[in-house]
C-alpha positions in Angstrom: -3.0 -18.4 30.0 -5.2 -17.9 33.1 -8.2 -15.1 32.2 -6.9 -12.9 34.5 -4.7 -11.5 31.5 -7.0 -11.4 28.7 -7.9 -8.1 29.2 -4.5 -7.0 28.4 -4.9 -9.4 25.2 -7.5 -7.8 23.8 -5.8 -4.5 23.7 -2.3 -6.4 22.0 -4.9 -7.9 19.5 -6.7 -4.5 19.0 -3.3 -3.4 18.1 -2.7 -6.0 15.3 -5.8 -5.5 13.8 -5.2 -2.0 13.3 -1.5 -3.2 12.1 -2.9 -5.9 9.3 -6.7 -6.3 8.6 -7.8 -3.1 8.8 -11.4 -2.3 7.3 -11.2 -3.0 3.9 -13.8 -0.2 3.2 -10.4 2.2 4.3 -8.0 0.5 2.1 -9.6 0.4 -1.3 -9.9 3.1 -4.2 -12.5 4.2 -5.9 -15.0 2.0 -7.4 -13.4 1.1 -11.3 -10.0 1.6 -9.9 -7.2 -0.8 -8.5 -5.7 0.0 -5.5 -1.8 -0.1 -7.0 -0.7 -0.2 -3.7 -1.9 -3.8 -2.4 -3.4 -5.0 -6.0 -7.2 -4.9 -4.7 -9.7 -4.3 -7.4 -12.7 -2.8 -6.7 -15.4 -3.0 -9.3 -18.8 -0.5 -9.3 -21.4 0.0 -11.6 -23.7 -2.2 -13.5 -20.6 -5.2 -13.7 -21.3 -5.9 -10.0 -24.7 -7.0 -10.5 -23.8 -10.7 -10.1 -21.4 -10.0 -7.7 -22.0 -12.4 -4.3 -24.2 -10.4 -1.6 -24.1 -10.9 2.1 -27.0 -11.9 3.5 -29.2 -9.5 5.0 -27.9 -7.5 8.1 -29.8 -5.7 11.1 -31.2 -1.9 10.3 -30.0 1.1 11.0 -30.4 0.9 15.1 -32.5 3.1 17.7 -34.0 3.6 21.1 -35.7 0.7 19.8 -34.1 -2.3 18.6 -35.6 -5.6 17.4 -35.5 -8.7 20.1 -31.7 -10.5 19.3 -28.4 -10.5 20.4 -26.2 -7.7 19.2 -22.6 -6.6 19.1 -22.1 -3.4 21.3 -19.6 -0.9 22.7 -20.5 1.5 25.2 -18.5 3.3 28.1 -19.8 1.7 31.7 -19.6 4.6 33.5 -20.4 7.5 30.4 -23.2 5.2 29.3 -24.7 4.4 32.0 -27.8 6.6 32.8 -31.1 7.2 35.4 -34.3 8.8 34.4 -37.3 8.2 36.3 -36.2 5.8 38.6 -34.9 3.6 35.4 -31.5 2.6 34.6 -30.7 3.2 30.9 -27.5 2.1 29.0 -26.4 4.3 25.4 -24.8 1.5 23.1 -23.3 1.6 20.0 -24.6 -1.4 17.8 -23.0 -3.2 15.2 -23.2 -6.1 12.6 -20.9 -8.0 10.1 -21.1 -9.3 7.1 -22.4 -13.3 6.6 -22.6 -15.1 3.7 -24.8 -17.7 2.5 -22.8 -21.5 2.3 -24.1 -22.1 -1.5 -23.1 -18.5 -2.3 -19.2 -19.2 -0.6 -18.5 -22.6 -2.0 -19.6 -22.0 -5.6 -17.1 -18.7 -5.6 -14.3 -18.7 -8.0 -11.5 -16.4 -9.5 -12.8 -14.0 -11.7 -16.3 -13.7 -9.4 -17.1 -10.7 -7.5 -17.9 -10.2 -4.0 -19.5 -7.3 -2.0 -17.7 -6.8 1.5 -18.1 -3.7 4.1 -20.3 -1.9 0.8 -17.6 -2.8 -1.5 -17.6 -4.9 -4.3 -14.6 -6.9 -5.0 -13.0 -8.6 -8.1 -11.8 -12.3 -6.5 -8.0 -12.6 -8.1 -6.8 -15.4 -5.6 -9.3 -17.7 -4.0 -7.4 -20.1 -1.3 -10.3 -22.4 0.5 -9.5 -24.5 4.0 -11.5 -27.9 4.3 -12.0 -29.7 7.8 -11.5 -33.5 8.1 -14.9 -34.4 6.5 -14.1 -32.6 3.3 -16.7 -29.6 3.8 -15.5 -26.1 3.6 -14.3 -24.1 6.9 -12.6 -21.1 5.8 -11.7 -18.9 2.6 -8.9 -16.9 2.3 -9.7 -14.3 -1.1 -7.0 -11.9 -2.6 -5.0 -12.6 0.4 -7.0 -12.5 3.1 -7.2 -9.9 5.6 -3.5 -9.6 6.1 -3.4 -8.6 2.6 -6.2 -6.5 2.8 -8.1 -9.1 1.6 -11.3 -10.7 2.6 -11.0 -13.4 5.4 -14.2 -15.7 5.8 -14.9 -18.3 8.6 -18.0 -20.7 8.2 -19.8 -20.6 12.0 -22.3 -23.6 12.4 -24.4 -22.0 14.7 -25.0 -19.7 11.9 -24.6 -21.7 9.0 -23.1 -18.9 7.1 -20.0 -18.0 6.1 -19.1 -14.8 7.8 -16.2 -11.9 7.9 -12.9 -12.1 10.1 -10.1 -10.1 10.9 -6.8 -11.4 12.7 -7.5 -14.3 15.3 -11.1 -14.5 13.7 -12.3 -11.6 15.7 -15.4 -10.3 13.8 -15.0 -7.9 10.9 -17.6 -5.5 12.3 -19.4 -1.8 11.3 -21.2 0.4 13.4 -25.1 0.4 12.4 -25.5 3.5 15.0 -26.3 3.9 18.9 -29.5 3.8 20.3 -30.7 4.0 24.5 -32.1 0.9 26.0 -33.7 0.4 28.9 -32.2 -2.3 31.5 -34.5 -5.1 32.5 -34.6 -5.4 36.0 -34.2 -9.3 35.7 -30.9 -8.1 33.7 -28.0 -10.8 34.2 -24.4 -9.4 33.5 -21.9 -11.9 32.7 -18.0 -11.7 32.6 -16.8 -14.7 31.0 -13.5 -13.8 31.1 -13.0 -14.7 34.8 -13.1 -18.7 33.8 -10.0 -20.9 33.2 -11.8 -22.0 29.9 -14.1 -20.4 27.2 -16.0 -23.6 27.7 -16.9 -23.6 31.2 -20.0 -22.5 32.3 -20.2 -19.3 34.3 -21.2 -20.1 38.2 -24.4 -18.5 38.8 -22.8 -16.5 42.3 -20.6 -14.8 39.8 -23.8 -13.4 37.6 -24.4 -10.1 37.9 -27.9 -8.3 38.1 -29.7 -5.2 38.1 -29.0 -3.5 41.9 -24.9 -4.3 41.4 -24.9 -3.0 37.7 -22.8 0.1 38.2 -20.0 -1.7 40.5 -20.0 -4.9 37.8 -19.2 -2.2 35.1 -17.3 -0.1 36.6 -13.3 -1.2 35.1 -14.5 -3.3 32.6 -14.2 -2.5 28.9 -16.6 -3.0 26.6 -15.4 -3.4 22.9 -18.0 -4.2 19.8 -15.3 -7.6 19.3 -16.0 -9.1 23.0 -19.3 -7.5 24.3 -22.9 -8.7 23.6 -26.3 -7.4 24.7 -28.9 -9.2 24.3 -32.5 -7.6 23.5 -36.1 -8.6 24.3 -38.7 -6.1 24.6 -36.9 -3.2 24.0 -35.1 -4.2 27.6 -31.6 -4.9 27.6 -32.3 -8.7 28.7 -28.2 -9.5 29.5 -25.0 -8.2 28.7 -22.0 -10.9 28.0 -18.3 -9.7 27.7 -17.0 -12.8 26.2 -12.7 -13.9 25.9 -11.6 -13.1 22.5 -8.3 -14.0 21.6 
């Protein structure tokens, strides 16, 4: 469908999340306990020791945030402040959990596996291959829709990493913190283009004097927005199509 409508598409995909993968951290027991309800075990204690780790994640975030691209939410208008002739933007961060390919592919029934700060007893493994053989995609007590865990291998990460319905990212909030905005910032709506592959025309890249109008009825949601970091300046913001 033409971009135009994706913004409505987010919020219809919002709504299924909430419907079938919520946070798995919300639909679990306590740790030693099964959750009778959807047949997750959770296991705690010294037994999860070997359990499978994610790799590790960003620190807890601040006014001052290591250089990288980040998940973010933040309100455009709310968020969006001046002090001292500066432009700063309040942003709540976020990260998800990746794991490593060895750590994925040598998982079995019977293993554990820590997910959102839980750790997990794998009854039902169900793996996806592509057309080369290598694994793509893992699919453990159910998957999300089950209240499962859902894992999607990225290349450009090389890591196996956390998914909720239509692969958006299985994020948590790692707190806010107030950036700065370069004045070289570059604000980019990728939504606008026919294709998720297409490259954004550089007329249509926004910059530091038009910030407020290019934010202004936009949403920006931790699943489709990313702000990129470099010396403690807010380098670029992306919103990017998410199905």
């Amino acid at each position: 469908m033409r971009r135009k409508g994706w913004f409505a598409a987010l919020t219809l995909a919002a709504v299924l999340v909430l419907a079938g993968c919520g946070s798995s951290a919300q639909n679990t027991d306590a740790a030693n306990e099964t959750n009778t309800a959807d047949g997750t075990e959770t296991t705690g204690g010294a037994d999860a020791a070997d359990a499978v780790k994610p790799l590790p994640a960003a620190g807890q975030a601040s006014d001052e945030m290591p250089d990288g691209t980040y998940h973010v939410s933040f309100d455009g208008g709310a968020d969006l402040t001046e002090e001292d002739g500066s432009l700063y933007l309040h942003m709540e961060f976020y990260e998800y959990d990746r794991y490593a390919v060895q750590d994925i592919e040598a998982l079995e029934e019977g293993g554990q596996i820590e997910h959102n700060g839980e750790v997990y007893t794998v009854q039902s493994l169900e793996r996806r291959t592509g057309s080369d053989g290598a694994l793509t995609g893992v699919e453990i007590n159910g998957g999300c829709e089950e209240y499962g865990i859902s894992l999607l291998y990225s290349e450009d990460e090389d890591a196996f990493r956390s998914i909720l319905m239509d692969d958006a990212y299985d994020t948590y909030t790692i707190g806010s913190g107030t950036i700065r905005l370069s004045e070289g910032i570059a604000l980019k709506d990728d939504t606008v283009l026919d294709s998720p592959a297409d490259e954004l025309p550089e007329d249509q890249i926004g910059g530091y004097d038009d910030v407020r109008e290019w934010m202004a009825g936009r949403s920006f949601g931790q699943n489709n927005t990313y702000a990129e970091i470099r010396d403690n300046e807010v380098a670029s913001i992306e919103v990017k199509w998410v199905p």
